[in-house]
ZAPABA-531763 format. One record per residue (C-alpha): residue in three letters; x, y, z. Coordinates in steps of 0.05 Angstrom, whole numbers. Example, Ala and Ser with C-alpha at 12.3 -4.5 7.8 and 13.67 -1.06 7.14 Angstrom:
2
('ALA'; (246; -90; 156))
('SER'; (273; -21; 143))
This chain:
347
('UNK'; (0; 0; 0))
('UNK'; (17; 74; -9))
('UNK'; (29; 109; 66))
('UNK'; (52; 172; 85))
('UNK'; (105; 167; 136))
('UNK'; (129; 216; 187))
('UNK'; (195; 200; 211))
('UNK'; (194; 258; 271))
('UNK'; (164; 324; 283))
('UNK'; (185; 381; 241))
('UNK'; (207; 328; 189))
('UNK'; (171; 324; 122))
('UNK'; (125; 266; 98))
('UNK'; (158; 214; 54))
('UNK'; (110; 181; 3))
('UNK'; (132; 97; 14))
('UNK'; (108; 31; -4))
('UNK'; (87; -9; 52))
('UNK'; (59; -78; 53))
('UNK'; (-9; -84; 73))
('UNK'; (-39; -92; 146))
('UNK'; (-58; -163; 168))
('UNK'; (-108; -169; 229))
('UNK'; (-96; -204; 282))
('UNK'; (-139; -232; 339))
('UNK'; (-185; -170; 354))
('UNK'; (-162; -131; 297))
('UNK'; (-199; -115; 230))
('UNK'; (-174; -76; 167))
('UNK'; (-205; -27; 125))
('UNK'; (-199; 18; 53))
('UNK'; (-182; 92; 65))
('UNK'; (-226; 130; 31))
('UNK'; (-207; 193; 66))
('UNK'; (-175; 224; 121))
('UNK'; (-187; 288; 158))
('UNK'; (-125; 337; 163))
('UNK'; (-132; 378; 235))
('UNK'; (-85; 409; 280))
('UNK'; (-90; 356; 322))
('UNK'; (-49; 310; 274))
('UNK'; (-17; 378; 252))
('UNK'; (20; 380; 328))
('UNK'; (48; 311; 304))
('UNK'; (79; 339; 244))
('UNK'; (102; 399; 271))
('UNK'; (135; 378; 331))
('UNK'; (85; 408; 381))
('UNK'; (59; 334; 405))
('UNK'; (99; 267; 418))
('UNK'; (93; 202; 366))
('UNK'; (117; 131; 356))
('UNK'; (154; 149; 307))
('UNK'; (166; 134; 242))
('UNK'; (87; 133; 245))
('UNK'; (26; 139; 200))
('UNK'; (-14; 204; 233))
('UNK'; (-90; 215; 212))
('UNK'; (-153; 186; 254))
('UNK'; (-218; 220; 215))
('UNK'; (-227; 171; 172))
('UNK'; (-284; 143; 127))
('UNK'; (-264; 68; 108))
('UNK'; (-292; 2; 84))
('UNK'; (-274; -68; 119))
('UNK'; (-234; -112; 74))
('UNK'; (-209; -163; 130))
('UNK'; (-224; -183; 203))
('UNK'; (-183; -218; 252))
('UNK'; (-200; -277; 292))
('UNK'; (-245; -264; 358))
('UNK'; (-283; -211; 320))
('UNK'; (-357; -245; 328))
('UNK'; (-430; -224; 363))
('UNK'; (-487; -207; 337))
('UNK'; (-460; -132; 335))
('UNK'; (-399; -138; 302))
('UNK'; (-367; -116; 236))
('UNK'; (-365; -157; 173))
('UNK'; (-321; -149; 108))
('UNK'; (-353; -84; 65))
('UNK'; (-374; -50; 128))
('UNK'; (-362; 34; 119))
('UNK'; (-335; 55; 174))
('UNK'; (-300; 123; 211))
('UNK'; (-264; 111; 278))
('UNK'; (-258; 134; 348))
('UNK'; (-188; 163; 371))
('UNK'; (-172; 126; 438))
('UNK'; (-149; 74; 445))
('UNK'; (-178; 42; 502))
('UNK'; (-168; -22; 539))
('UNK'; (-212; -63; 597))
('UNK'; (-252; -2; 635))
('UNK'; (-262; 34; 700))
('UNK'; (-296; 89; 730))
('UNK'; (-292; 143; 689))
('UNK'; (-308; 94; 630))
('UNK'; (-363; 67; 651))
('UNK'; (-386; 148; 661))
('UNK'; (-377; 163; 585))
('UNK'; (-310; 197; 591))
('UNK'; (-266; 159; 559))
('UNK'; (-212; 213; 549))
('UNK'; (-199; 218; 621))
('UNK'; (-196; 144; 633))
('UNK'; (-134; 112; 656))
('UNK'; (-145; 51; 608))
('UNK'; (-123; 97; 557))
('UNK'; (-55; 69; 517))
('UNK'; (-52; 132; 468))
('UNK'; (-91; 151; 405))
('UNK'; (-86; 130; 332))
('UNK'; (-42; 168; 297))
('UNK'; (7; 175; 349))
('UNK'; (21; 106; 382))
('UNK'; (-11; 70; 321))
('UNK'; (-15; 76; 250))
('UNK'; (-67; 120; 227))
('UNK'; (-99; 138; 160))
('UNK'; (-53; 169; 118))
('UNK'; (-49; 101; 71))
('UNK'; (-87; 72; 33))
('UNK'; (-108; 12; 94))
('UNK'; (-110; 21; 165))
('UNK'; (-103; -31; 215))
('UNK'; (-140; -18; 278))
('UNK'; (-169; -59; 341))
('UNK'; (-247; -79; 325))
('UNK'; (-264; -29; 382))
('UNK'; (-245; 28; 351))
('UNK'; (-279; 24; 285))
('UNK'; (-357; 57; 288))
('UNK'; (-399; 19; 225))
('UNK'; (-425; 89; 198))
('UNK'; (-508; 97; 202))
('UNK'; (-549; 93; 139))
('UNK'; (-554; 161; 107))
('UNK'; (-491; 179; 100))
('UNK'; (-471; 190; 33))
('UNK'; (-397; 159; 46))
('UNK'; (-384; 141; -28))
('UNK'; (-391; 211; -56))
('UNK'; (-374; 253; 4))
('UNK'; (-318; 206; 41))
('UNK'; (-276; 272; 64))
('UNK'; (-344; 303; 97))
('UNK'; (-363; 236; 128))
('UNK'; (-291; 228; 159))
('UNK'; (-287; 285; 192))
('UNK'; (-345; 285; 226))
('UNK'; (-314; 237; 287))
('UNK'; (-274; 299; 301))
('UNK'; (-308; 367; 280))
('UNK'; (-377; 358; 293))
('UNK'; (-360; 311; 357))
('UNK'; (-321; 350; 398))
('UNK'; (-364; 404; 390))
('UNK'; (-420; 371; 409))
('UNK'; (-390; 337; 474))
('UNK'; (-372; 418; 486))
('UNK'; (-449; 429; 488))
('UNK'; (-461; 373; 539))
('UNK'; (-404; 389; 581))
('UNK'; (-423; 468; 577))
('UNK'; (-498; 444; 583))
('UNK'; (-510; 494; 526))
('UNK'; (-586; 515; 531))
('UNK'; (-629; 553; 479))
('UNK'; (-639; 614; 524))
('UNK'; (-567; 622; 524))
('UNK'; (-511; 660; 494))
('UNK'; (-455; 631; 475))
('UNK'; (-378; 657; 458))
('UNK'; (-333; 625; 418))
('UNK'; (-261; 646; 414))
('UNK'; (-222; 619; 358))
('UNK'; (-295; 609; 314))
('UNK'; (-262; 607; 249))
('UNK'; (-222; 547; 256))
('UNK'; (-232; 476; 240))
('UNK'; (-260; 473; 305))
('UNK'; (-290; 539; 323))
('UNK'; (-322; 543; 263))
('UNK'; (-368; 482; 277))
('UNK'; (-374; 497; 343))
('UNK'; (-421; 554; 315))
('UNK'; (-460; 509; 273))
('UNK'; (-469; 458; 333))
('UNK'; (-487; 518; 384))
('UNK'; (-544; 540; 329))
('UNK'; (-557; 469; 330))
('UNK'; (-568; 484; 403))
('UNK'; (-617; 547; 390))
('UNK'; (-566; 583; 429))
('UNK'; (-550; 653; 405))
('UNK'; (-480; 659; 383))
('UNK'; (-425; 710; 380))
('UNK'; (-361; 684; 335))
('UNK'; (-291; 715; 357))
('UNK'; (-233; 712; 314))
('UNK'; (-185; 759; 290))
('UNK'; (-195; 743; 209))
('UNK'; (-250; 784; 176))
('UNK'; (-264; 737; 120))
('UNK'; (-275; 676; 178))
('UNK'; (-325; 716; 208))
('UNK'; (-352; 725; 146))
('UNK'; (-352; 646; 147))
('UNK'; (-384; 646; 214))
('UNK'; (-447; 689; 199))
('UNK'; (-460; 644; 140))
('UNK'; (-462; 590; 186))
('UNK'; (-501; 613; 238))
('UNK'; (-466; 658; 277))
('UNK'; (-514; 718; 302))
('UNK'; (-461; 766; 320))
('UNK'; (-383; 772; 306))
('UNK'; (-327; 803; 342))
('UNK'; (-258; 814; 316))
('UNK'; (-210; 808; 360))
('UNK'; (-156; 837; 322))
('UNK'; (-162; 899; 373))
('UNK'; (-159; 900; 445))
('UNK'; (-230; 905; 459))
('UNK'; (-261; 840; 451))
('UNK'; (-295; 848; 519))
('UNK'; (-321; 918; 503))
('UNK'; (-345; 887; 443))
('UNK'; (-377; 824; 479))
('UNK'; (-416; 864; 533))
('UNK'; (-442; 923; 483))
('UNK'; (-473; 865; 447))
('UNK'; (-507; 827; 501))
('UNK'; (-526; 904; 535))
('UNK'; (-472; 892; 594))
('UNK'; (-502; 825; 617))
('UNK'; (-447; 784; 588))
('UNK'; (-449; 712; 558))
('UNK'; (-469; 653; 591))
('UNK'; (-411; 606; 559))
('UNK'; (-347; 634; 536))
('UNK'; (-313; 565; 493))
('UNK'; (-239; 581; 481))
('UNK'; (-208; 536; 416))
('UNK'; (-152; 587; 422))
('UNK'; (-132; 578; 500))
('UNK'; (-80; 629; 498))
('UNK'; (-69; 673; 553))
('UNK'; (-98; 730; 531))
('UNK'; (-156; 691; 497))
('UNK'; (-173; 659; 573))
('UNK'; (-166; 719; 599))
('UNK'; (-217; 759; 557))
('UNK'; (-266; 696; 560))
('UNK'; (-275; 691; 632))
('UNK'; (-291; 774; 628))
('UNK'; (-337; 763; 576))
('UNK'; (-381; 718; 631))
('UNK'; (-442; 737; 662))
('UNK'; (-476; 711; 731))
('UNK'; (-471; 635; 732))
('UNK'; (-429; 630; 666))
('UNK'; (-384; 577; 644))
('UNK'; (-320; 580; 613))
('UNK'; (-293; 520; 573))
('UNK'; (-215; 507; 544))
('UNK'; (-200; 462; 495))
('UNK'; (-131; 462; 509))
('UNK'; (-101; 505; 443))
('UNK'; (-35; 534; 471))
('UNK'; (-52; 517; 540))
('UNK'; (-24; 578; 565))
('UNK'; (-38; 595; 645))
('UNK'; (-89; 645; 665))
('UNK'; (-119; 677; 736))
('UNK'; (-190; 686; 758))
('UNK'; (-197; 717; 814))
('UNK'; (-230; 685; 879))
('UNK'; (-283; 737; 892))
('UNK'; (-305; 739; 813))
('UNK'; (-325; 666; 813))
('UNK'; (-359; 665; 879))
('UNK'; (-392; 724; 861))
('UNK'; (-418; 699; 790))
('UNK'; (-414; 630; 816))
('UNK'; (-370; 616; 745))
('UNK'; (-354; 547; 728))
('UNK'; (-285; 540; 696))
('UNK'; (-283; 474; 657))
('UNK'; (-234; 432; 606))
('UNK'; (-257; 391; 547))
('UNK'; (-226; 325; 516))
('UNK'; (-240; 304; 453))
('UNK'; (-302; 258; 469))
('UNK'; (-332; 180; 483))
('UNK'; (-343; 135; 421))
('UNK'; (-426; 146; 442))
('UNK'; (-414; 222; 426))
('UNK'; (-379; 202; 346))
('UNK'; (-438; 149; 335))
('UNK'; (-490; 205; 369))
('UNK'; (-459; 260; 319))
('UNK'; (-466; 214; 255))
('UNK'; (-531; 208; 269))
('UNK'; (-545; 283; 278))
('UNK'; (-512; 288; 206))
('UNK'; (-543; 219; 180))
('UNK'; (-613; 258; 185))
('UNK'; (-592; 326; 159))
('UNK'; (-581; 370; 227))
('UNK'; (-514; 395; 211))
('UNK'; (-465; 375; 165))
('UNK'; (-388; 387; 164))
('UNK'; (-350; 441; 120))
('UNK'; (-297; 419; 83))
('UNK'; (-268; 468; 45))
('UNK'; (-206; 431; 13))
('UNK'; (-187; 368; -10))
('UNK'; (-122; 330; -24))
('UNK'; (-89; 268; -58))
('UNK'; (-42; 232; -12))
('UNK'; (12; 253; -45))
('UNK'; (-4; 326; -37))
('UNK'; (-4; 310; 39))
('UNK'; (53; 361; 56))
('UNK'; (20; 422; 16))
('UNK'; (-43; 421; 73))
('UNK'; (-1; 414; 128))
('UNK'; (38; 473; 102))
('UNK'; (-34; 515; 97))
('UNK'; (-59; 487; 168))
('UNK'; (15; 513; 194))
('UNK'; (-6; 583; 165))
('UNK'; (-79; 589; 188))
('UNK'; (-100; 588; 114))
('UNK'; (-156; 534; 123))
('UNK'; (-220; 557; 134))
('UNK'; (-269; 502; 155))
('UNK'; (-229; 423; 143))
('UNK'; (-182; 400; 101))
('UNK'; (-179; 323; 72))
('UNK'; (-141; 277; 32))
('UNK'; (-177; 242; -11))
('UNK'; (-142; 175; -12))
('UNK'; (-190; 110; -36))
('UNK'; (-241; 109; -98))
């Protein structure tokens, strides 16, 4: 098979032929048909986040089943032609936090495909049974794979955001960072919601983006008075939940300003820079200050669904052959993708 491998962060991709996964016990192999290209693998490549290296990055896939490995049988299971996506963790056995639908704070957690495994940047990916989701009828896989791949990631996360932030329609909602991969469906998901939303960035033409996708007000941030800004709009009351895909400093700061009486801030990690809040300013709005993880496998299969039946649907803007695999990476390094970007990889 054709694979793009990283040999170390900072490193370019180097186009190889690699023979082709076998399963074994608990194991099942599928056909790329795409692969999502997000920061999160774009940390890999950079050098911002630690691998296995030489590895195969890319998790948002949309695959068929060619082969499965011995112990792979229930009345639930996969079978050979199955399309599939898959869910990041890796996860063995369970505990606590498990069991609670939280799978990325478990401690059953080995790492995350892409990074300890192989991932989908070839044309077959190799993965325990667990972690391939069989995608829901109504998803138009075949003629949108890139859209249908991403969808474990970009309308996911944001969607566990809305549970963990228990986004209500009577609120409003801020979103820092709203014209990135992330951001950008966060907005669609929070309209989902029937929350009323503000998008923050500091790109005109993304805001632009964000309106057209549901975004009732926008902010740019490019000044210094995104919280002048933020409580002129909601007539000094403030927002109810301030999301941060940003996280810097700054960013955190201006978020947890931006909050009104009871309002909750949530990070998403971003540049996971440090921040203050002072004591008497959350007892005296009784804030919650929260982080966010990814999300459980029940959160991917509940967001196909939403998009199986024509709630929301992901925006992918570009598209990519495997080979052209470095050329995104170089736009995600410059901010120049609005929305996703995919490689198109099977037929």
């Amino acid at each position: 098979m054709k694979a793009q491998i990283l040999y170390g962060g900072g490193e370019p991709f180097s186009l190889e032929d690699r023979p082709d996964p076998t399963p074994g016990p608990g194991e099942a192999v599928a056909k790329v048909l795409a692969c999502g290209s997000g920061l999160t693998i774009h940390h890999i490549k950079a050098g911002r986040s630690e691998a296995n290296f030489p590895i195969i990055i890319g998790h948002e896939i949309t695959a068929e089943i060619v082969e499965i490995g011995s112990g792979g049988g229930g009345p639930d299971s996969l079978a050979v032609g199955d399309p599939v996506t898959a869910y990041f963790y890796l996860i063995e056995g369970e505990d606590k936090w498990t069991r609670a639908g939280r799978a990325p704070i478990s401690t059953v957690s080995r790492g995350y495909i892409g990074r300890q495994i192989d991932g989908g940047y070839a044309e077959y990916i190799k993965l325990p049974i667990y972690n391939f989701i069989k995608l829901p009828e109504g998803l138009d896989y075949k003629n949108k794979p890139a859209d249908v791949g991403v969808i474990s990631d970009a309308i996911a996360t944001p969607y566990k955001v809305l549970r963990r932030a228990r986004v209500a329609p009577t609120d409003t909602v801020a979103i820092f960072g709203a014209g990135g991969g992330l951001g950008i469906h966060q907005v669609m998901m929070c309209k989902w919601a029937h929350a009323n939303v503000i998008a923050i960035d500091v790109i005109a033409d993304k805001l632009e983006v964000c309106k057209n996708n549901g975004a009732d007000m926008a902010v740019d941030a490019s000044g210094d008075n995104v919280v002048e800004q933020v409580m002129d709009l909601t007539n000094g009351a403030g927002v109810d939940v301030a999301i941060d895909y940003v996280s810097t400093t700054n960013t955190q700061q201006q978020a947890i300003d931006c909050l009104g009486i009871g309002g909750r801030f949530v990070t998403l990690g971003g540049a996971g820079q440090p921040f203050q809040v002072p004591a008497s300013q959350m007892l005296t709005k009784e804030l919650e200050l929260l982080g966010s993880r990814y999300c459980s496998r029940q959160e991917v299969i509940d967001s196909l669904e939403i998009c199986a039946r024509g709630d929301v649907w992901p925006l992918v803007t570009e598209t990519y052959s495997l080979a052209e695999a470095e050329i995104v990476h170089q736009r995600l390094d410059q901010g120049l993708v609005t929305g996703r970007a995919a490689l198109i990889i099977g037929d």
